[in-house]
N, C-alpha and C positions, 0 to 999 in steps of 0.2 A: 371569366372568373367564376362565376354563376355555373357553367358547366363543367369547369373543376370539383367545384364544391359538391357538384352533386356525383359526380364519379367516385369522390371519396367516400358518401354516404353510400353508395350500391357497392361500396368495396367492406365498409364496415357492415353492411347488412349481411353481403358474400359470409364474412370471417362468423359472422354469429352464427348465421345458420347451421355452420360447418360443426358448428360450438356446441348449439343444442341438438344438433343430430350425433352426436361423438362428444359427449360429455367423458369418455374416459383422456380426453386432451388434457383437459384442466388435470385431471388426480395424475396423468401423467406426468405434470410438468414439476406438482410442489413433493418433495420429497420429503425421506426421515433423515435426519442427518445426525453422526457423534461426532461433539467438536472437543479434540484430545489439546487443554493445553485453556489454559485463562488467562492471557494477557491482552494488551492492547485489541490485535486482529478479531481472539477469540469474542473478545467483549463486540465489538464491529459487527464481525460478521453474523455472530449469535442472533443478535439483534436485529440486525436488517434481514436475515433469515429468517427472524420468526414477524417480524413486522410481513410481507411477503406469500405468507400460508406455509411455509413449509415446519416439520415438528423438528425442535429438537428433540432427540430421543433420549441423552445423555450428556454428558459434561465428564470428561476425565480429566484428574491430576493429579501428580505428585503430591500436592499441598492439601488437606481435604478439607481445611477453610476457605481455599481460592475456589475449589470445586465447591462447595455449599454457595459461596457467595453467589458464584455466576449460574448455576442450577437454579436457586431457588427467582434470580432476576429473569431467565427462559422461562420459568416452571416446568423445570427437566428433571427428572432424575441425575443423579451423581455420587463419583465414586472415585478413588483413589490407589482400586486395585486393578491394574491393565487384567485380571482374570475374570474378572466382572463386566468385561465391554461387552455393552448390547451387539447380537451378531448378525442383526434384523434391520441392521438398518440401508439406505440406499448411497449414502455415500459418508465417508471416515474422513473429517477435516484433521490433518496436524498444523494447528495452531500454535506451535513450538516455536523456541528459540532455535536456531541454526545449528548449535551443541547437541541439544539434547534427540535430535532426530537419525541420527547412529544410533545411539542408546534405543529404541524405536525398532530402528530395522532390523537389530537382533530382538527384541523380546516379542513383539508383536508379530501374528501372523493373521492373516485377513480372509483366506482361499483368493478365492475372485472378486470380492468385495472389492469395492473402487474406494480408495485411498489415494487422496491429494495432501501435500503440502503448502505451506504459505508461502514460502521463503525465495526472495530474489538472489541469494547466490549459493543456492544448494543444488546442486543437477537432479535430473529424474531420477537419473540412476540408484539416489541414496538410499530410496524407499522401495529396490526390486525386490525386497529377501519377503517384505510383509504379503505383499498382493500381487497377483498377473494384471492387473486392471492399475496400472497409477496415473499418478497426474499431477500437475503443478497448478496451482491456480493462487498467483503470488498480486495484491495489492500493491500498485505505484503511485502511494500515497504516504502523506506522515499521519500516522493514526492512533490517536489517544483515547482511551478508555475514559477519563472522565469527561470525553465530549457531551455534550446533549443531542444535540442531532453532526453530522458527519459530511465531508466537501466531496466534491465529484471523487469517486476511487474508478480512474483504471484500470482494468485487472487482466494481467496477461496470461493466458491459458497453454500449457502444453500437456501433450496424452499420451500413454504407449500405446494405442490404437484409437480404430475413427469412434468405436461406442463409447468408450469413454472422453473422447472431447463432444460428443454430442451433449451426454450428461450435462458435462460439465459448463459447456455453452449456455444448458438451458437455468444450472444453479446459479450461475455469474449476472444472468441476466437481472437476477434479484437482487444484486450489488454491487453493480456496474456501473460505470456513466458510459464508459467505454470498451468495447473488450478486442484483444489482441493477442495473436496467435505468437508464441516466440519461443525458440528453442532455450537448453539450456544457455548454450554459449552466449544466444543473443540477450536472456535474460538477466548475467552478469553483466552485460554491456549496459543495459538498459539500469541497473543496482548501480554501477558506476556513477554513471552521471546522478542519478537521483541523490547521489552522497553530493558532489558535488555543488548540485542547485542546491540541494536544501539543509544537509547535515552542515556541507562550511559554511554558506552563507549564514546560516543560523548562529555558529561560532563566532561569526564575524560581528555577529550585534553583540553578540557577549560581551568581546573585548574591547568595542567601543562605548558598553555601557558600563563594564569596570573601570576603563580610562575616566569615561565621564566621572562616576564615584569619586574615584582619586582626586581628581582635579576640583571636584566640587560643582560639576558641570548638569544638568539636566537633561538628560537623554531624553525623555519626551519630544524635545524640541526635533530631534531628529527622525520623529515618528514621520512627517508629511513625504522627506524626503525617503526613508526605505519604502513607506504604500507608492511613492509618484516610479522609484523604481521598478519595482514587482508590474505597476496598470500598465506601463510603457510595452510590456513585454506580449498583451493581449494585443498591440497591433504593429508591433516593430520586431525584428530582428534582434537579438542585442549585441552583436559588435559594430550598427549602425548607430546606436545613441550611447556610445560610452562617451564620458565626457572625463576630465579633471589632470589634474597637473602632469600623472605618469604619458597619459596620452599625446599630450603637448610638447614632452620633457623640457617640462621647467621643471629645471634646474633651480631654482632660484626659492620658487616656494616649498619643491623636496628636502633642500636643503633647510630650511624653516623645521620643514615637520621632520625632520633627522634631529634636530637639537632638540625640539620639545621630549622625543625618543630617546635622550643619551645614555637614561639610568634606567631605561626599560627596555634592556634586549633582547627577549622576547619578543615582543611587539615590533621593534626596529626590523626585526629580521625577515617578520611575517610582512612587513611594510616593502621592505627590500626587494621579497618572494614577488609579489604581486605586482608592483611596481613594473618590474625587469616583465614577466609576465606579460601584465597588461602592453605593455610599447613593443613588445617581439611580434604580439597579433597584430598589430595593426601598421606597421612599418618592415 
């Protein structure tokens, strides 16, 4: 163990010297960056970008409230006219909704400036008219701007050549927990399911805490049991711990929870969905 330890310290010693003899590593590594677009991501990544060393250079958008807002929390410049983008900087974030990044490939042009989008189901392709250098570098996370600090983000990377997924390797690493190589195709695949784990599931508390409303019931009490479902998932499988009546098909307490349903068809049907669902996996 002792001679581990110490291998890893003549390995950290290795990497520094390397550091103070080639200090243009470091200025290498932290970039200028313009993040086009103030929602959720942009707020994210703005932030863990400049927490990190790198400058923002600018903040664009359509709204020139949302761009003041988020400028002045970077301490960036900002601006609301795409003819006013800084053209100095080392890489262009489109921190856009998935609409407005057309709108983008026609007005914007970049030369060879590296220009990345956010977005999990928009292909490389959408952003070839702005720049010869693009890139995708899309979060696999749900991420809210008025977080205070932010959970492990994912971040799946694709390039139209090998310099710029170097870049981009080395800007991800500043807001990453993980990072992963994935083509367009594979990154709708990867948007899929993220809808599924977390856009329905998250639906699905909704309507069991409108039900609860209705009925005069206390959803809190159901908190133990959605946290014991999510922890189970850090060391299981999950079509090895599904549990409850669809699995079983009992019959007996479905039919229970169908009448409680009679005058909410909606819900019955989603019941119904899931139900049928759930027992075709596992039988």
């Amino acid at each position: 163990m002792q001679a581990l330890a110490n291998d890893h310290l003549l390995l950290i010693i290795h990497y520094l010297q390397i550091v103070i003899c080639n200090p243009q590593l470091i200025i290498n590594l932290l970039m200028d960056i313009v993040i086009i677009g103030t929602g959720n991501v942009a707020h994210c990544f703005g932030q863990l970008l400049k927490l990190h060393g790198h400058q923002v250079k600018q903040v664009l958008s359509r709204h020139i409230d949302h761009a003041r807002n988020l400028g002045e929390m970077l301490n960036a410049p900002y601006t609301d006219d795409l003819t006013d983008i800084d053209m100095n900087a080392d890489v262009y974030l489109l921190a856009v909704s998935d609409a407005a990044i057309p709108e983008l490939n026609d007005q914007l042009r970049l030369g060879k400036r590296i220009v990345a989008h956010t977005a999990g189901a928009v292909p490389l392709s959408a952003i070839s008219r702005i720049s010869v250098n693009t890139g995708v570098l899309y979060p696999l996370q749900s991420i809210r701007k008025e977080l205070k600090t932010y959970p492990p983000i994912p971040v799946m990377l694709e390039a139209g050549n090998d310099e710029v997924l170097r870049r981009l390797q080395a800007l991800a690493g500043s807001i990453a927990s993980r990072i992963a190589i994935a083509d367009s195709t594979q990154r709708l695949k990867y948007h899929l399911t993220a809808v599924l784990c977390n856009n329905f599931t998250n639906h699905l508390f909704a309507e069991a805490k409108a039900y609860c409303e209705k009925e005069q019931l206390d959803f809190t009490l159901l908190q133990p049991i959605i946290k014991e479902t999510f922890d189970r998932l850090e060391k299981y499988a999950p079509e090895t711990v599904q549990t409850g009546p669809a699995l079983r098909k009992d019959n007996t307490t479905m039919d229970l929870h169908r009448s409680l349903l009679a005058d909410n068809e909606h819900l019955l049907r989603v019941y119904e969905v899931l139900s049928e669902a759930i027992y075709r996996l596992h039988h």
